[in-house]
N, CA, C and O atoms as a GROMACS GRO file, in nm:
protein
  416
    1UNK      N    1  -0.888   1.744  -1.265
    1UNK     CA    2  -0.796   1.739  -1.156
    1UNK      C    3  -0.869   1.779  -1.028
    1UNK      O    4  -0.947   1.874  -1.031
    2UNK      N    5  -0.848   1.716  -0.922
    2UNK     CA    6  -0.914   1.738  -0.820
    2UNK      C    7  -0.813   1.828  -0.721
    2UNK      O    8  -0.690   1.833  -0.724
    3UNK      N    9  -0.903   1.893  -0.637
    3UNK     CA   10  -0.779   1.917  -0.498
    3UNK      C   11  -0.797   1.886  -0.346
    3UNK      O   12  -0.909   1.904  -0.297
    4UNK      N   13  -0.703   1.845  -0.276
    4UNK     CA   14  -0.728   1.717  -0.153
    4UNK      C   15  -0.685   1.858  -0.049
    4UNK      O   16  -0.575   1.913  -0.058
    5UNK      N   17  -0.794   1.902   0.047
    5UNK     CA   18  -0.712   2.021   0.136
    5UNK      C   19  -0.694   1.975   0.291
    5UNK      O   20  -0.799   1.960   0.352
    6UNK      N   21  -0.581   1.951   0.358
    6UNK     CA   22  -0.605   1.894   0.434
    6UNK      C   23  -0.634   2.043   0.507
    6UNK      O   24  -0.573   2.146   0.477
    7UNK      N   25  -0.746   2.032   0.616
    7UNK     CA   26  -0.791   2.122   0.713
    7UNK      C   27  -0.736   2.161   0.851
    7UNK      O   28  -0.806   2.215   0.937
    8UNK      N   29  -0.631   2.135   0.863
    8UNK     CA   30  -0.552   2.203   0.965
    8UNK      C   31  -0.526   2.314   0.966
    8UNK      O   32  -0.582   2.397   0.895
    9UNK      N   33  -0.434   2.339   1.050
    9UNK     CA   34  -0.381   2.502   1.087
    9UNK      C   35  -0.316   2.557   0.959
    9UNK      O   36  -0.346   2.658   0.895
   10UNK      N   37  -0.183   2.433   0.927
   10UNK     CA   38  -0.093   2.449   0.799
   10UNK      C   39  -0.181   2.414   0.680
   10UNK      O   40  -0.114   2.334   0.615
   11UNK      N   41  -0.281   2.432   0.626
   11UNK     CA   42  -0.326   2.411   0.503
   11UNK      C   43  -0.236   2.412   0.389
   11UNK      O   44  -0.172   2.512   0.358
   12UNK      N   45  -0.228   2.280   0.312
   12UNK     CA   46  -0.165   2.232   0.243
   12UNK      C   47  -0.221   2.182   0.125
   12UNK      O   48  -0.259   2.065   0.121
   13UNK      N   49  -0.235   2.285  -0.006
   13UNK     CA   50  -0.346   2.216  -0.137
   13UNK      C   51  -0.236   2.078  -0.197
   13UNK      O   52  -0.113   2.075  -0.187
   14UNK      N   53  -0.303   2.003  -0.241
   14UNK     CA   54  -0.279   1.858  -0.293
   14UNK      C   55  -0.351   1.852  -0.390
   14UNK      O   56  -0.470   1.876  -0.371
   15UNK      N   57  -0.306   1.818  -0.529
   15UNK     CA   58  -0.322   1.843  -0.716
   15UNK      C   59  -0.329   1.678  -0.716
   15UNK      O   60  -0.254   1.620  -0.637
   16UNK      N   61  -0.388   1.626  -0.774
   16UNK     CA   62  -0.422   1.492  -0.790
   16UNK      C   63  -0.475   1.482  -0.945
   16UNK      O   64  -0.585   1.523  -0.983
   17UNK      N   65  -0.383   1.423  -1.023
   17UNK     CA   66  -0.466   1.412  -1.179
   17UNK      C   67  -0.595   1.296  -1.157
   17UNK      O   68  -0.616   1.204  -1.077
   18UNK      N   69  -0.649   1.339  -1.245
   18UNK     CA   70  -0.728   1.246  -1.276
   18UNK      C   71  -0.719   1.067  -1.263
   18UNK      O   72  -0.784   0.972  -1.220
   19UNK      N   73  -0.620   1.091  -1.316
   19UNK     CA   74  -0.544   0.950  -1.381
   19UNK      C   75  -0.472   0.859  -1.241
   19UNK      O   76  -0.463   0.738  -1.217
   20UNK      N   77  -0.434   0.965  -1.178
   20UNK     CA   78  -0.390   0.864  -1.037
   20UNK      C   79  -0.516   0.868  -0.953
   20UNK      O   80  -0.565   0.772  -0.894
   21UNK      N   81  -0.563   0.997  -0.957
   21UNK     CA   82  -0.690   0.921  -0.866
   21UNK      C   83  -0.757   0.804  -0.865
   21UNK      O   84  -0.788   0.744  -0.762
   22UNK      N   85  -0.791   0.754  -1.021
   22UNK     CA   86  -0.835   0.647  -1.050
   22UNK      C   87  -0.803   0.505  -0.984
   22UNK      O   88  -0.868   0.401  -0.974
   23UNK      N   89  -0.620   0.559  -0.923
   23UNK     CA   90  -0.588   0.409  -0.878
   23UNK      C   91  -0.543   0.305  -0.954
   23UNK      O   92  -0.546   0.283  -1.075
   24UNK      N   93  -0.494   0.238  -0.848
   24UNK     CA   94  -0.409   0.079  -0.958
   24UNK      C   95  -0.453   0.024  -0.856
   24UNK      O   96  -0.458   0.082  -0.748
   25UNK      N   97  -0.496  -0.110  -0.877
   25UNK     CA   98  -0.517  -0.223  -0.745
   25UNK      C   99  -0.424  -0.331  -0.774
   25UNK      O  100  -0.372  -0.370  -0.879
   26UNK      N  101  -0.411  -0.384  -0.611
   26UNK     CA  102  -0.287  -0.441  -0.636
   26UNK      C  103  -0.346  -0.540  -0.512
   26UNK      O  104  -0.432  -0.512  -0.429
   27UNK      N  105  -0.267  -0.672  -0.529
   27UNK     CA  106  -0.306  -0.773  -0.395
   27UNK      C  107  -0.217  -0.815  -0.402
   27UNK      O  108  -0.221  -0.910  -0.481
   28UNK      N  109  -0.099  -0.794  -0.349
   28UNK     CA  110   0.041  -0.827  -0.330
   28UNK      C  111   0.153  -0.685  -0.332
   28UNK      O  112   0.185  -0.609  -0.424
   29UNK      N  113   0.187  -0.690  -0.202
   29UNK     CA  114   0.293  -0.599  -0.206
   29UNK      C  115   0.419  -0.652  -0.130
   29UNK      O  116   0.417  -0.732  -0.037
   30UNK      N  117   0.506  -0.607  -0.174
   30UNK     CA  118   0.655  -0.655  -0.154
   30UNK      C  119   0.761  -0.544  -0.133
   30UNK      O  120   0.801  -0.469  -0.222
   31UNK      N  121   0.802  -0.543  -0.008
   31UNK     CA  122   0.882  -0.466   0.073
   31UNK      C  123   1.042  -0.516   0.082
   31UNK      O  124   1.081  -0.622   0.129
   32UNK      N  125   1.123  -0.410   0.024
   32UNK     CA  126   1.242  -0.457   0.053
   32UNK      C  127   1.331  -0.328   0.099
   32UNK      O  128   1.299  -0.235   0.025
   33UNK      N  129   1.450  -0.281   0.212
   33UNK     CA  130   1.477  -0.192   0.215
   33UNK      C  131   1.636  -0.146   0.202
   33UNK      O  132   1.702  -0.233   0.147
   34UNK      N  133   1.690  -0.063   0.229
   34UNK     CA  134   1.845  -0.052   0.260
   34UNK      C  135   1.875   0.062   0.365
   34UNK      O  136   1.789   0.146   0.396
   35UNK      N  137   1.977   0.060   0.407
   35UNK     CA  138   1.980   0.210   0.526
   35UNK      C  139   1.921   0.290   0.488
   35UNK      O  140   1.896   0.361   0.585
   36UNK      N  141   1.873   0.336   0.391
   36UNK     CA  142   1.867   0.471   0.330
   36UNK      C  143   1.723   0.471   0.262
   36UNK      O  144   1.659   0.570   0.225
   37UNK      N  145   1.694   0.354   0.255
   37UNK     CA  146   1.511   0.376   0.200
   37UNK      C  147   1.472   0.259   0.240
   37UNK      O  148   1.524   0.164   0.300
   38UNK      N  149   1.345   0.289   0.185
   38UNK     CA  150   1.233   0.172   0.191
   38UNK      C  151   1.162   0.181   0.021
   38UNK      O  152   1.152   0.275  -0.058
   39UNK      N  153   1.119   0.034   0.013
   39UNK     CA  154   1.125   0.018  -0.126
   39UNK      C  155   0.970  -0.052  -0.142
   39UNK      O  156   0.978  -0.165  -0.093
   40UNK      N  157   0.840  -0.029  -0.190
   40UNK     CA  158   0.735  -0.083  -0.188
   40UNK      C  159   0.678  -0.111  -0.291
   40UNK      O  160   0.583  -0.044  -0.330
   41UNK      N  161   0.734  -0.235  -0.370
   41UNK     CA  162   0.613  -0.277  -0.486
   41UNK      C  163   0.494  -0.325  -0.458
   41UNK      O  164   0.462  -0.413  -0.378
   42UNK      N  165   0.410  -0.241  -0.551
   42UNK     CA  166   0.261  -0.298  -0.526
   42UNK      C  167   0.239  -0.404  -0.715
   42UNK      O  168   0.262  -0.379  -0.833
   43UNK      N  169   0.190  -0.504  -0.645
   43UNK     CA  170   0.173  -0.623  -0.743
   43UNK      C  171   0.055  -0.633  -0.748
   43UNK      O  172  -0.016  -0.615  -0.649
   44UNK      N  173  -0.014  -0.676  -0.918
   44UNK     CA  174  -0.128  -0.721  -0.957
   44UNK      C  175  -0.087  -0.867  -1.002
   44UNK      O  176  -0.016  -0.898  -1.098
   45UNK      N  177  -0.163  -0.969  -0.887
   45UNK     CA  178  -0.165  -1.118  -0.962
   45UNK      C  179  -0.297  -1.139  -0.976
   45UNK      O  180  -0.391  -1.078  -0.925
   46UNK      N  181  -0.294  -1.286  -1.093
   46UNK     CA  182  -0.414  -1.332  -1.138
   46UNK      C  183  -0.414  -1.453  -1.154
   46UNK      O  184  -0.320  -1.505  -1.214
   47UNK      N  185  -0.532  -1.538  -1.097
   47UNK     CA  186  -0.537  -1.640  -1.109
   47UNK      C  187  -0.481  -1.702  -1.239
   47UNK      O  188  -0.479  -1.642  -1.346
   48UNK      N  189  -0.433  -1.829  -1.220
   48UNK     CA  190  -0.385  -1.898  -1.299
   48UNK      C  191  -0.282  -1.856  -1.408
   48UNK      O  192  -0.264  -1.909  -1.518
   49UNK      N  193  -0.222  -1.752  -1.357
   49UNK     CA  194  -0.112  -1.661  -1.424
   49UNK      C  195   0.010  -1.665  -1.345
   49UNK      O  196   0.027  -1.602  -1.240
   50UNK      N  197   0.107  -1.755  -1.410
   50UNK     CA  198   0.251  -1.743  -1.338
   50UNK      C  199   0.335  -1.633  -1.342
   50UNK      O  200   0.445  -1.635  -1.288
   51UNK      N  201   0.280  -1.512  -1.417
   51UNK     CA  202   0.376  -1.405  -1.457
   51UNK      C  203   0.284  -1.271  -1.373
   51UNK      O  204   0.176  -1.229  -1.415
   52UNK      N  205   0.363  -1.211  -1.229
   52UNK     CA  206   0.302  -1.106  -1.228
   52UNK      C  207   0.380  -0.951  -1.226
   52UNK      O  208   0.484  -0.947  -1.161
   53UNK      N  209   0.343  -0.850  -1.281
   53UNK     CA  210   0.400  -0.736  -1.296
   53UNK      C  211   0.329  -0.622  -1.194
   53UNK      O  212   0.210  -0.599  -1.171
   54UNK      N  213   0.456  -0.561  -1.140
   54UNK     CA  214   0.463  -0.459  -1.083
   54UNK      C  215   0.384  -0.342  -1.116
   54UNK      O  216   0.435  -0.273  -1.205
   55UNK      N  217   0.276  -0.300  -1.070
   55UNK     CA  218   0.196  -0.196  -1.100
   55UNK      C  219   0.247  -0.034  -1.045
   55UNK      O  220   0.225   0.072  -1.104
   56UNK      N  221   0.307  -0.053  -0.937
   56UNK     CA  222   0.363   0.076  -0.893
   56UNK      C  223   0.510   0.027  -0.802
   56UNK      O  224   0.532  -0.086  -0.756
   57UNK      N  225   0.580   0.123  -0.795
   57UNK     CA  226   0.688   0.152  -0.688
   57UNK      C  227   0.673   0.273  -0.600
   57UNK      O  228   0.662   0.379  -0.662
   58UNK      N  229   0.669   0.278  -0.458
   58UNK     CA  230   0.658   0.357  -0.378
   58UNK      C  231   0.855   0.368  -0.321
   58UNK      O  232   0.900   0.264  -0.271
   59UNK      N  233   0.928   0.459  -0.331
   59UNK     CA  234   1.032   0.466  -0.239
   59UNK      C  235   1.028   0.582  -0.117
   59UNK      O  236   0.995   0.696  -0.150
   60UNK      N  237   1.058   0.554   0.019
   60UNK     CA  238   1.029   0.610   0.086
   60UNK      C  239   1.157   0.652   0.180
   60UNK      O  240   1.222   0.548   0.192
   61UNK      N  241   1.217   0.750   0.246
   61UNK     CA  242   1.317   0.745   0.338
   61UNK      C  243   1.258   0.674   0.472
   61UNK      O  244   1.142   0.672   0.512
   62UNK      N  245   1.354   0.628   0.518
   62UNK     CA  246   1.311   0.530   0.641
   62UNK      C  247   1.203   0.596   0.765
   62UNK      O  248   1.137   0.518   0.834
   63UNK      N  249   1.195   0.714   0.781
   63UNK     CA  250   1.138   0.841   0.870
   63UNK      C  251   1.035   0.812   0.793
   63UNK      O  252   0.963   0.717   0.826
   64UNK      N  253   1.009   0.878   0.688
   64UNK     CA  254   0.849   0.850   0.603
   64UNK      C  255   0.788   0.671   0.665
   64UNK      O  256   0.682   0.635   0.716
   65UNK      N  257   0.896   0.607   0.633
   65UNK     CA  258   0.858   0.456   0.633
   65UNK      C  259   0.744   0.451   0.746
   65UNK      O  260   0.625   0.423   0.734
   66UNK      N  261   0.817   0.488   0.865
   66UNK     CA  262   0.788   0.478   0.969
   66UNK      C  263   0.631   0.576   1.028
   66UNK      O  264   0.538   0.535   1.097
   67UNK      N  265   0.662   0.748   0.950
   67UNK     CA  266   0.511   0.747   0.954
   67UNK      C  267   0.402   0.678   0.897
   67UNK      O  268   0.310   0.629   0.962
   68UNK      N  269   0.414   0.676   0.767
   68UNK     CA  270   0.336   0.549   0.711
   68UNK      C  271   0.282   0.396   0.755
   68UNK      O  272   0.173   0.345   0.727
   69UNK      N  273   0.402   0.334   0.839
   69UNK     CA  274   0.352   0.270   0.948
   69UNK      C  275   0.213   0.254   1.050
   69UNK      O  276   0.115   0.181   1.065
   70UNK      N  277   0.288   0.399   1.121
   70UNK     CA  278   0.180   0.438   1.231
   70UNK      C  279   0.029   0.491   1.206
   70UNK      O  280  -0.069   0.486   1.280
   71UNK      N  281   0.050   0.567   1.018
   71UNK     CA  282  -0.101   0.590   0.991
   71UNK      C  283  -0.153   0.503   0.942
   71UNK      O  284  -0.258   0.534   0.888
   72UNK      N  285  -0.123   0.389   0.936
   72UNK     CA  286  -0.151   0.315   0.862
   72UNK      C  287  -0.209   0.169   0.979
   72UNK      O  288  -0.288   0.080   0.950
   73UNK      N  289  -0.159   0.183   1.068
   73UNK     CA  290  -0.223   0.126   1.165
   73UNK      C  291  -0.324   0.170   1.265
   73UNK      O  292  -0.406   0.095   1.320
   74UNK      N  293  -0.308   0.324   1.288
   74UNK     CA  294  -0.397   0.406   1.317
   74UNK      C  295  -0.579   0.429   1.260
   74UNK      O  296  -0.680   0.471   1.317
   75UNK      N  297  -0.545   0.370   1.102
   75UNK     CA  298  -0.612   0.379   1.023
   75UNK      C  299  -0.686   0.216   1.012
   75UNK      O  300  -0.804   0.197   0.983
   76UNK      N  301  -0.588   0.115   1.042
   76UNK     CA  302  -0.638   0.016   1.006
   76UNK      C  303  -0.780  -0.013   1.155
   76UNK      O  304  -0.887  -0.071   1.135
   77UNK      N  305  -0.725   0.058   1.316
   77UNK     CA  306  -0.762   0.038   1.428
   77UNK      C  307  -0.891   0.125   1.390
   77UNK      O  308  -0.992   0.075   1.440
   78UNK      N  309  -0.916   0.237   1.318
   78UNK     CA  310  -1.067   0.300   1.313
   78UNK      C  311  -1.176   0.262   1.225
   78UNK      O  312  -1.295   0.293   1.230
   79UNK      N  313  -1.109   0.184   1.137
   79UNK     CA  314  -1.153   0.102   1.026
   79UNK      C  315  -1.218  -0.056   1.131
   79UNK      O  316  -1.336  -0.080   1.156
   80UNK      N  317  -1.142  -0.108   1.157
   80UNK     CA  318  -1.184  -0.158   1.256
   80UNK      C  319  -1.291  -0.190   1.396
   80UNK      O  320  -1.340  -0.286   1.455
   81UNK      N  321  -1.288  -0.035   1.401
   81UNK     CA  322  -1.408   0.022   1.518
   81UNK      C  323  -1.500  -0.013   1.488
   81UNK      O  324  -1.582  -0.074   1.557
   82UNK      N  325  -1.516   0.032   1.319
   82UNK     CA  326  -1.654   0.039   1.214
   82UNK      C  327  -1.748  -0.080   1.193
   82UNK      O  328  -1.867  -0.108   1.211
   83UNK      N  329  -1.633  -0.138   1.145
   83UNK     CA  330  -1.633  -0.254   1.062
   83UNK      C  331  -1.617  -0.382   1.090
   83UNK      O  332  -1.656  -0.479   1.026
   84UNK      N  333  -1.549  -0.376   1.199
   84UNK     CA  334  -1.582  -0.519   1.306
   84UNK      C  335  -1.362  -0.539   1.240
   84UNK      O  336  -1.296  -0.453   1.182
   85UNK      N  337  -1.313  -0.690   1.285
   85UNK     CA  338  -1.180  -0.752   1.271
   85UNK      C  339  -1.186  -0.754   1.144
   85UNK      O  340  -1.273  -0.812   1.078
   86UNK      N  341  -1.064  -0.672   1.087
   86UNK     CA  342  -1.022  -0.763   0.953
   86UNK      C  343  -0.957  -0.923   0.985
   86UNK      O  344  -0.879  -0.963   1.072
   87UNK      N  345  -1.004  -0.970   0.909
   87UNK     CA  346  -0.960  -1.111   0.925
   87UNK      C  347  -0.846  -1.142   0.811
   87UNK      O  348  -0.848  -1.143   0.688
   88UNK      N  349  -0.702  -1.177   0.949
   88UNK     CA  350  -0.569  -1.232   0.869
   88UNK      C  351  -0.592  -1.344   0.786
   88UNK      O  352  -0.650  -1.435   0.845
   89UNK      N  353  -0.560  -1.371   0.642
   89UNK     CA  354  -0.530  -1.490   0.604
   89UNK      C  355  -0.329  -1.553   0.589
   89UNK      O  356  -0.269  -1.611   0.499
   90UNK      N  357  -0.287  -1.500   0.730
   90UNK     CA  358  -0.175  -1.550   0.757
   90UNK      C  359  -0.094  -1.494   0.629
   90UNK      O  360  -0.131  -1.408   0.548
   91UNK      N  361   0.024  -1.563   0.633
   91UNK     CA  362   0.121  -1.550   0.509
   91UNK      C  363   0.125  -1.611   0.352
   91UNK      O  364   0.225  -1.636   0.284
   92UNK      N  365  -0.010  -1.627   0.319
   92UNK     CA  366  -0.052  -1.699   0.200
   92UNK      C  367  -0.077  -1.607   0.096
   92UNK      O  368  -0.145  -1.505   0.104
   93UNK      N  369  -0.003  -1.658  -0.021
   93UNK     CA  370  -0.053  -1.578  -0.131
   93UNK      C  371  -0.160  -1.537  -0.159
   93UNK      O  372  -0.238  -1.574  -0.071
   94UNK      N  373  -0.211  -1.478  -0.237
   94UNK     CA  374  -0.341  -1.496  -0.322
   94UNK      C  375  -0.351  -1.586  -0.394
   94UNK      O  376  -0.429  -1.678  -0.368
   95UNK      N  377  -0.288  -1.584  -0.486
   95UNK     CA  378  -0.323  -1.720  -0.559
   95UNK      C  379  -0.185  -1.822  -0.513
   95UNK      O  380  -0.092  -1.764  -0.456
   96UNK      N  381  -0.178  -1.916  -0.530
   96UNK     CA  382  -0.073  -2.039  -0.509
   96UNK      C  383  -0.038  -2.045  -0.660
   96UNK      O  384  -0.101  -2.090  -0.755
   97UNK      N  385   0.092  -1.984  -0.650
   97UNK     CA  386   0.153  -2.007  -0.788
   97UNK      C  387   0.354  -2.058  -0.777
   97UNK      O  388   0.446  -2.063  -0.858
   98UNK      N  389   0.336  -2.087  -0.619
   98UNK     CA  390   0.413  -2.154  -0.613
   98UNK      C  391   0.557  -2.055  -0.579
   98UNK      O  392   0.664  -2.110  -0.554
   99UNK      N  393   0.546  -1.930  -0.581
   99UNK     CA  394   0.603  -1.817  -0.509
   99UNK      C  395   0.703  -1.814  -0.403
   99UNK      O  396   0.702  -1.920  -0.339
  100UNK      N  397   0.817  -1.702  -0.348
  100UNK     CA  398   0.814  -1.678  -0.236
  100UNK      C  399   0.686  -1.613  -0.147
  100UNK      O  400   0.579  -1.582  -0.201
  101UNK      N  401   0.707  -1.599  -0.028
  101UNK     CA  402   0.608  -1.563   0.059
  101UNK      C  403   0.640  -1.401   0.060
  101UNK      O  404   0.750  -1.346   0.061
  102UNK      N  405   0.505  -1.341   0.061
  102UNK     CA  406   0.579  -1.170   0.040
  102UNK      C  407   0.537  -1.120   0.201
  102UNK      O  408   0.459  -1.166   0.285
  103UNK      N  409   0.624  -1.012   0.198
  103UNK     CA  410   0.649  -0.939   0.279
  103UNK      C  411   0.545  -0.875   0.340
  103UNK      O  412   0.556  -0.871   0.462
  104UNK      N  413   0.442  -0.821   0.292
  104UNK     CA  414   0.288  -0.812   0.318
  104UNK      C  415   0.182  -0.818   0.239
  104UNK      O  416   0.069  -0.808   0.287
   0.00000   0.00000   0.00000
């Protein structure tokens, strides 16, 4: 188990098993919400596979939503600095399996 400290004033320890550290990868995520949350599946598809399953659910209150947003663009703009444009491939799946169009 690891521990994540963030270094501010409020120091705050963060317990991370093993097992999530590891991660799930996902290339498809799908956002749906209601007054009251925000709802984030992260999807693993695979070529030439019409069937894809949900690897995680994130639910978030709409306030979270919204920081998550901003670090997340914050993050994408320093990443950026580095690393030169991520380059959009518009609203296209990963694979063409004939789908709706997801949400991001």
């Amino acid at each position: 188990m690891q521990d994540i400290k963030n270094e501010n004033q409020n120091q705050i320890n963060i317990e991370i098993s093993d097992e999530v550290g590891e991660g799930i990868y996902s290339n498809l995520a799908v956002i749906t919400h209601s007054p009251t949350e925000f709802i984030i599946d992260f999807i693993k598809m695979m070529p030439g596979v019409p069937k894809a399953k949900v690897k995680s659910r994130i639910i978030l209150t709409p306030q979270h939503a919204k920081r998550l947003y901003k670090a997340l663009k914050e993050n994408v703009a320093k990443y950026e600095q580095i690393h030169g444009e991520i380059k959009d491939t518009g609203n296209e799946m990963p694979y063409n399996l004939g789908l709706p169009i997801a949400q991001a």
